[in-house]
VMD Tcl script that draws the C-alpha trace (Angstrom):
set ca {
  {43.13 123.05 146.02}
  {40.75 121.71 143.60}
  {37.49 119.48 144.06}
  {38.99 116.24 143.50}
  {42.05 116.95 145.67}
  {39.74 118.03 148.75}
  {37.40 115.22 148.16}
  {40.89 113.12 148.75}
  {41.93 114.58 152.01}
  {38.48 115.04 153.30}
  {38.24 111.52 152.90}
  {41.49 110.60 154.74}
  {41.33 112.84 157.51}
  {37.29 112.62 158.52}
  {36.13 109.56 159.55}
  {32.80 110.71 159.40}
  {32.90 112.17 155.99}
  {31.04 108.84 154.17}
  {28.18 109.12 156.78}
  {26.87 112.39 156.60}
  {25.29 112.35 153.80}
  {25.07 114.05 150.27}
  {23.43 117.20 151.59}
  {26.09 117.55 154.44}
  {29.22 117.13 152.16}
  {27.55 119.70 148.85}
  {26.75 122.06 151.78}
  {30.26 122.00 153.01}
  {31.67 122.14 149.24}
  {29.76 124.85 148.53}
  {30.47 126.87 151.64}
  {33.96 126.39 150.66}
  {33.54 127.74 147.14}
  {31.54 130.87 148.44}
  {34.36 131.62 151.17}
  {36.84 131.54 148.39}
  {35.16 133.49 145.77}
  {34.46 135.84 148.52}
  {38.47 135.81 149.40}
  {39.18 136.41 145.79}
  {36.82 139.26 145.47}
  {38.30 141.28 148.47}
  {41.70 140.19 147.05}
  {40.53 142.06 143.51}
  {39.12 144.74 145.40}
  {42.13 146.08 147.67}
  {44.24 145.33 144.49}
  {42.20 147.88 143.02}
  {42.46 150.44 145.30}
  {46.02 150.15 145.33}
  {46.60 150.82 141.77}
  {44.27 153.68 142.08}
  {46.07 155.21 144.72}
  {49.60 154.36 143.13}
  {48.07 155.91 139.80}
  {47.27 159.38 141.98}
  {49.84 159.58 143.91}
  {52.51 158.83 141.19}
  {52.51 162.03 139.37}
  {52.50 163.78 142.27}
  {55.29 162.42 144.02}
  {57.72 165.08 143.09}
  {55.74 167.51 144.25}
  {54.88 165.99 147.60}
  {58.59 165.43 148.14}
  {60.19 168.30 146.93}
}
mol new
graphics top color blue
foreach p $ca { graphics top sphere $p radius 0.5 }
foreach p [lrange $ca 0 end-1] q [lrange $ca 1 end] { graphics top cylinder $p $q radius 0.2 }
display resetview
């Protein structure tokens, strides 16, 4: 979902959202970009360990089945 498409439903569903303030909505914006980086990062990360194991185990296969 990008910026200008949350800014749109934030806006529809939060009554509230206009009288917060700046600081209150930047806060939330950026607690929302954090959470996702963070998401994406532990995304990356068990990627990587999958291919790692996949690489190991791979040419060993026959031998672990046979």
């Amino acid at each position: 979902m990008t910026l200008l498409a949350l800014f749109a439903h934030r806006s529809k569903t939060d009554p509230w959202w206009d009288l917060e303030g700046v600081a209150a909505r930047r806060h939330r914006v950026r607690r929302q970009a954090v959470t996702a980086a963070a998401f994406l990062a532990a995304e990356v990360a068990c990627g990587l360990t999958l291919a790692v194991w996949v690489a190991r185990l791979v040419p060993d296969l026959p031998r672990l089945l046979g």
